[in-house]
C-alpha positions as CSV (number, residue, x, y, z in Angstrom):
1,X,178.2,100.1,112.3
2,X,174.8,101.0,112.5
3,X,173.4,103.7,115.3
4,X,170.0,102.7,116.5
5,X,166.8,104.9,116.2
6,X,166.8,107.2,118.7
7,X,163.1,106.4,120.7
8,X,161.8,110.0,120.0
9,X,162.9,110.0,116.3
10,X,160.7,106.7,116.0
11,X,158.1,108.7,117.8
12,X,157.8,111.6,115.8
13,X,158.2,109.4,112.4
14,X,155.1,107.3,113.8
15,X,153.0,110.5,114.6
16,X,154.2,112.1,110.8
17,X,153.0,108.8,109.2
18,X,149.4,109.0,111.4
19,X,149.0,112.2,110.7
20,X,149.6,112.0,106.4
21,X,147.5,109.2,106.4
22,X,144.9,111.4,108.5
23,X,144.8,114.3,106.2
24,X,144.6,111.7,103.1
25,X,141.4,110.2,104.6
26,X,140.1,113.7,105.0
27,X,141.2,114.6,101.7
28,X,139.2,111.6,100.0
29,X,136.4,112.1,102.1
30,X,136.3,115.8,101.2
31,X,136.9,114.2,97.2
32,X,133.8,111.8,97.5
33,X,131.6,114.9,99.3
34,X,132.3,117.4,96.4
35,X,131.5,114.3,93.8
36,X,128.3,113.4,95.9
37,X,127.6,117.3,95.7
38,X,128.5,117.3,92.0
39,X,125.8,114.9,90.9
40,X,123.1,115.4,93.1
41,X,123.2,119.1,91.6
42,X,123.3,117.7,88.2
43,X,120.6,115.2,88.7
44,X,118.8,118.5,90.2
45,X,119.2,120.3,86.9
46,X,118.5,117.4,84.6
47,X,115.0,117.0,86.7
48,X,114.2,121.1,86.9
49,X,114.9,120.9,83.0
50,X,113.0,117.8,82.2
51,X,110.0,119.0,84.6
52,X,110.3,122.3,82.1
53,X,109.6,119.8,79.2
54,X,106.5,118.4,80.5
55,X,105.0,121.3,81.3
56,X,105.2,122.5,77.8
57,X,103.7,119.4,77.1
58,X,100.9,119.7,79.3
59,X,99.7,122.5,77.0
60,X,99.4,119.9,73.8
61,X,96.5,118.0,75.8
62,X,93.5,121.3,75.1
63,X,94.1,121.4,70.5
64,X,94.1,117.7,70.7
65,X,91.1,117.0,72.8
66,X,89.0,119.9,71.9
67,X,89.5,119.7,68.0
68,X,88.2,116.1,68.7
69,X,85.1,117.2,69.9
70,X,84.7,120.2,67.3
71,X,84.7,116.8,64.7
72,X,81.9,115.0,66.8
73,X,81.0,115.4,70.3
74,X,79.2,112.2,70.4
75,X,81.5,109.7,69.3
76,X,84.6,108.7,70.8
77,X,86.9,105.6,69.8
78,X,90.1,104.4,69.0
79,X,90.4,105.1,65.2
80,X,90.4,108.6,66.6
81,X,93.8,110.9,66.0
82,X,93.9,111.3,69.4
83,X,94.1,107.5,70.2
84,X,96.2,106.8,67.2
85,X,98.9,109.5,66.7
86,X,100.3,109.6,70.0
87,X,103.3,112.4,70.0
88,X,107.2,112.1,70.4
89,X,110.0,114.9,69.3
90,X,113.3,115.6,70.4
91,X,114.4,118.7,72.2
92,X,117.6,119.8,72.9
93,X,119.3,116.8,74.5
94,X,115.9,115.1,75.2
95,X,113.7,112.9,73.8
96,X,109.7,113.2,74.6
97,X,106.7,110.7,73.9
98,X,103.1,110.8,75.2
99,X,100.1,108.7,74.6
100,X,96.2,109.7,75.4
101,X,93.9,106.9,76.9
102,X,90.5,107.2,77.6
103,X,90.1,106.4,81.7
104,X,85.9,105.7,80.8
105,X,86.9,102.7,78.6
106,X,87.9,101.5,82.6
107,X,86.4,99.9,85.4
108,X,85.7,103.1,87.7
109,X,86.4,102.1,91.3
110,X,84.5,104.5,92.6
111,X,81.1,102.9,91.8
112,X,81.5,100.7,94.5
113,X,80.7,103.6,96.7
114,X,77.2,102.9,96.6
115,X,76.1,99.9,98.5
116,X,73.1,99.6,96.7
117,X,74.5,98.8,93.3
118,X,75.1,95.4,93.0
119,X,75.9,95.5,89.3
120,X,79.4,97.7,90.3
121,X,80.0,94.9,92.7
122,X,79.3,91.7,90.6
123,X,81.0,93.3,87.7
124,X,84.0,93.8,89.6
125,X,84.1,90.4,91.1
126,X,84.1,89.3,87.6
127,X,86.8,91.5,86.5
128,X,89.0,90.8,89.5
129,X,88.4,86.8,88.3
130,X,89.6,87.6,84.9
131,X,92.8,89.0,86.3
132,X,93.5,86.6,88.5
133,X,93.2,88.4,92.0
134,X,91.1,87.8,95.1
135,X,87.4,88.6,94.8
136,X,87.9,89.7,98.9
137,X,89.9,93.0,97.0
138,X,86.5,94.3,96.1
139,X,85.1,94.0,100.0
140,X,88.1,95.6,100.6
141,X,87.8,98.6,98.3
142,X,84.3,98.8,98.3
143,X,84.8,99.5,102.3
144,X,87.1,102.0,101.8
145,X,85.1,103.9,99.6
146,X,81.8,103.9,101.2
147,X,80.1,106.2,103.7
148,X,80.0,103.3,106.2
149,X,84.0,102.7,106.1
150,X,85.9,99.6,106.6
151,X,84.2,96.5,108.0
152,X,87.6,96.6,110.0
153,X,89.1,100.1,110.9
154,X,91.9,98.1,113.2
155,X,93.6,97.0,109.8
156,X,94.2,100.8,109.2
157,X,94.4,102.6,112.7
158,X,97.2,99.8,113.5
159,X,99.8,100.8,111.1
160,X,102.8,101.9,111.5
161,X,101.6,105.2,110.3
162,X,97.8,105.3,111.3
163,X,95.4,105.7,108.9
164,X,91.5,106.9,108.5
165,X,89.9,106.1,105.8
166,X,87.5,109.4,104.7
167,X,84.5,107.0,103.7
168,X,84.1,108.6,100.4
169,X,84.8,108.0,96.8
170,X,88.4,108.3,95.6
171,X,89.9,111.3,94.2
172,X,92.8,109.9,92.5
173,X,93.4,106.4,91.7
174,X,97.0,106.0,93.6
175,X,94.8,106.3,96.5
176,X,94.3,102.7,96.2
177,X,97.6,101.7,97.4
178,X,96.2,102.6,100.5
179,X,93.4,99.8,100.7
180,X,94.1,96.3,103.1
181,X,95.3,93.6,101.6
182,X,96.5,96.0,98.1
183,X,100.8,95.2,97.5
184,X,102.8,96.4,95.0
185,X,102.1,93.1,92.4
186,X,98.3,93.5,92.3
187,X,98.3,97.3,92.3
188,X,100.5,96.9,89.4
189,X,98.2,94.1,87.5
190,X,94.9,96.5,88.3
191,X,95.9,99.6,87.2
192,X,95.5,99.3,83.7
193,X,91.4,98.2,84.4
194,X,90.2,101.0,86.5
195,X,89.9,104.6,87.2
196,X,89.2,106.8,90.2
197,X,86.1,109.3,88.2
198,X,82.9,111.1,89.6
199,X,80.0,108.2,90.7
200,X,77.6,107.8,88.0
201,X,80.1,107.9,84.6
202,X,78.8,105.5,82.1
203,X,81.7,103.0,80.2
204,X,82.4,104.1,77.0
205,X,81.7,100.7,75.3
206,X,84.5,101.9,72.1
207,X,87.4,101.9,74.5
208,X,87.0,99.4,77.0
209,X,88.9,96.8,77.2
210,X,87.9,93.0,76.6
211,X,88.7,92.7,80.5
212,X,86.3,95.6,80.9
213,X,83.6,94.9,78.8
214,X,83.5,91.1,79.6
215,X,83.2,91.7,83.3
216,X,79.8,93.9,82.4
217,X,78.4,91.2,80.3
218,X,78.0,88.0,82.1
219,X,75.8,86.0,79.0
220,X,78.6,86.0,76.3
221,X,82.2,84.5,77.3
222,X,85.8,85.9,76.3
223,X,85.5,84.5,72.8
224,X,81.8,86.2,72.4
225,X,83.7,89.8,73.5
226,X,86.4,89.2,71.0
227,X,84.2,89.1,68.2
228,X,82.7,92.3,69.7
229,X,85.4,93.8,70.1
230,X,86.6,93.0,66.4
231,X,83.6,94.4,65.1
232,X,84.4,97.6,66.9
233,X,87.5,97.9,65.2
234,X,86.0,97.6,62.2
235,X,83.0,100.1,62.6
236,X,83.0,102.3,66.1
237,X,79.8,101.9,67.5
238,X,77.6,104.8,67.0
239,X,75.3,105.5,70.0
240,X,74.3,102.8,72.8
241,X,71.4,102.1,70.8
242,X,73.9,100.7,67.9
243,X,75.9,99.0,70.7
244,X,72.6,97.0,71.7
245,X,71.5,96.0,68.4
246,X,75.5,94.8,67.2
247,X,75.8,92.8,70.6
248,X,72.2,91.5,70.8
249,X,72.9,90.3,66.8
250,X,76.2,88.8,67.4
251,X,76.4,87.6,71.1
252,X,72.8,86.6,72.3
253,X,69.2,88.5,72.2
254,X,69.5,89.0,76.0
255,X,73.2,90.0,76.4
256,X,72.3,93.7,77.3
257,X,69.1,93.0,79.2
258,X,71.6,90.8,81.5
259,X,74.4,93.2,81.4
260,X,75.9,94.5,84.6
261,X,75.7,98.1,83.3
262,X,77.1,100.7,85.4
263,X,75.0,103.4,86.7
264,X,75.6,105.9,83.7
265,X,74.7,102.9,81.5
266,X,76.8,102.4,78.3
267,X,78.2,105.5,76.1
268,X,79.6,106.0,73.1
269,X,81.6,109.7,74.5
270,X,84.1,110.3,77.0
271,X,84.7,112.9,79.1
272,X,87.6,111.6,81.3
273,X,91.6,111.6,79.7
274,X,94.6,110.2,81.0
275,X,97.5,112.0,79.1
276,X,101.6,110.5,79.6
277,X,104.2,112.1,78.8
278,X,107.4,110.9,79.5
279,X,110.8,112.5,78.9
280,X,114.8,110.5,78.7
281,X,116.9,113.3,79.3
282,X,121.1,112.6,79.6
283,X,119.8,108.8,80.0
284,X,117.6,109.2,83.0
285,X,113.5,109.3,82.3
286,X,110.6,111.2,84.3
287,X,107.2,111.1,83.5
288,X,104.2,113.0,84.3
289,X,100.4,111.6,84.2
290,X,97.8,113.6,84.0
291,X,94.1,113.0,84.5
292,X,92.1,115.6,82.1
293,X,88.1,116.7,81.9
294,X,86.6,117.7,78.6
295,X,84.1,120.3,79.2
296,X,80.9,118.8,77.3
297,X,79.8,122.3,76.3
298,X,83.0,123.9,75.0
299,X,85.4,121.1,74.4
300,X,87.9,122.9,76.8
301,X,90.2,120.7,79.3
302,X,91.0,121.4,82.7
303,X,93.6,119.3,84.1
304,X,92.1,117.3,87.8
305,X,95.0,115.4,88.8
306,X,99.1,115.4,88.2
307,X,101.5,113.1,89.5
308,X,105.1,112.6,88.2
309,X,107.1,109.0,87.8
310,X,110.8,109.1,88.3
311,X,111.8,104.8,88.2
C-alpha cells in the first residue's frame, strides 16, 4: 500500500525544486554576463588595434602628396599616382585600403556664405537639380552658413536638443547633417558633390565631377560636359587659360564668359585632400577620413579634420 506524502515533505521538495531552478537562472544569467563581457572586450581590442593601423596610415598621406608637388606644383589631375595608385596591404590579421580624392574637384558649401554671390547660389541650384533634390536645400544651407542665420531659428531652437546655428561657414562637412530639412537619404546622395573648405577656393576644373562642372556652366548641357570631360582624360588641362580655350573650342565661344565660376575662379591645383583609409580586421571594418592641406610653399600636409566610420 502506498503511504502518502507527508505535507512538509511536499513542502520542502517544492522549495528544493524553486530554489535549483533559482540558482540555474542566476547561473545562465551570470553565463550570458561573462559572454557579453567577453566580446565587448574583444570588440575593444579589435578597435584599439585597428585604430593603431590607421594611424600608421595617416603618416602615408605627407610622401605621397608632397612628392606630387615636388613633380609640378601647378598641375593637378587624375592621371596623377596619387589619384591612380590608391594603397591596400595586409597586416597581421588585417587587411588595409585607402584612396586620395581631391575635395576642390567639389562643390564647396561654404560659398554660399556670402550673400552677395549669386553665382555660388545659382550654381548650386543647378547642382541640386542634377541630383534630383529640392532647390529649398540651398535656402536652407545657405542660412545656416551666413552671418545673418536661418530665415527661421524656431526650426532649430525647437528640437528636441536645441540648437544655434554659429552663422558662419562650416568647418567640417558632417556639419551639414545639422541643416532643416537634411535626412539621412539626401545627406547620403550630396556628399560625394561638396566640401566644407576656406571661402574663396577656386574648383579645380581636372577633378570635378561632370555634376560639378555642369552646374558651373549653364551654356553647354550634360552631353557638351562629357565631351569635356573626355578630353580631360585624354590631356589634363594645363592652366585656366588652356581650360578656356579647350571649352570655348568644343562647347560654345561664350561658355566661360557665362560660367557661374566660383569666387577663386577655375584652377588647375589643389590644395585641399580627402584621404580614406579603411581597415577589415577579424571581419569587422573601421575607417578613418581625413581632410588634408598641402602647404603651397613646401608641399608639406597638415591634417584639418579626422573622423572615423565604424557601419
Amino acid at each position: 500500500m502506498t503511504q502518502a506524502l507527508h505535507p512538509d515533505r511536499g513542502i520542502a521538495l517544492l522549495n528544493a525544486l524553486i530554489m535549483v531552478a533559482a540558482i540555474s537562472a542566476i547561473a545562465t544569467g551570470l553565463m550570458l554576463r561573462a559572454e557579453t563581457s567577453r566580446s565587448r572586450v574583444e570588440h575593444l581590442q579589435i578597435s584599439q588595434q585597428a585604430a593603431l593601423h590607421l594611424d600608421a596610415a595617416e603618416w602615408l598621406i605627407d610622401p605621397v602628396l608632397r612628392a606630387d608637388w615636388e613633380r609640378d606644383q601647378s598641375l593637378d589631375h587624375l592621371l596623377e599616382g596619387w589619384s591612380l595608385a590608391g594603397f591596400q596591404a595586409d597586416i597581421d590579421r588585417a587587411q588595409m585600403t585607402g584612396t586620395i580624392t581631391d575635395l576642390q574637384g567639389r562643390y564647396n558649401v561654404n560659398a554660399l556664405s556670402d550673400s552677395a554671390d549669386l553665382n555660388a547660389v545659382q550654381s548650386f541650384d543647378r547642382l541640386l537639380a542634377t541630383l534630383g533634390l529640392p532647390l529649398t536645400l540651398g535656402r536652407d544651407i545657405a542660412g545656416f552658413v551666413q552671418a545673418r542665420g536661418p530665415a527661421q531659428t524656431s526650426d532649430y531652437a525647437n528640437r528636441p536638443l536645441p540648437l544655434f546655428p554659429a552663422g558662419a561657414p562650416l568647418d567640417r562637412i558632417e556639419d551639414l547633417r545639422l541643416v532643416n530639412g537634411m535626412t539621412a537619404e539626401t545627406y547620403a546622395r550630396l556628399l560625394p558633390f561638396v566640401a566644407a573648405l576656406p571661402p574663396g577656393g577656386g574648383l579645380n576644373v581636372n577633378t570635378a565631377s561632370p555634376e560639378v562642372l555642369g552646374a558651373m556652366l549653364p551654356a553647354t548641357n550634360p552631353a557638351g560636359v562629357a565631351q569635356l570631360i573626355a578630353d580631360r582624360g585624354r590631356n589634363p588641362f594645363a592652366d585656366a587659360d588652356d581650360f578656356t580655350t579647350r571649352a570655348e573650342a568644343l562647347l560654345h565661344p561664350r561658355v566661360i564668359t557665362q560660367a557661374l565660376a566660383p569666387e577663386g575662379g577655375f584652377v588647375t591645383a589643389t590644395d585641399w585632400f580627402e584621404a580614406r583609409f579603411d581597415v577589415t580586421l577579424d571581419g569587422r571594418i573601421q575607417s578613418r577620413i581625413l581632410t588634408v592641406e598641402r602647404s603651397t610653399l613646401t608641399g608639406a600636409v597638415t591634417i584639418r579634420h579626422r573622423r572615423t566610420v565604424t557601419p
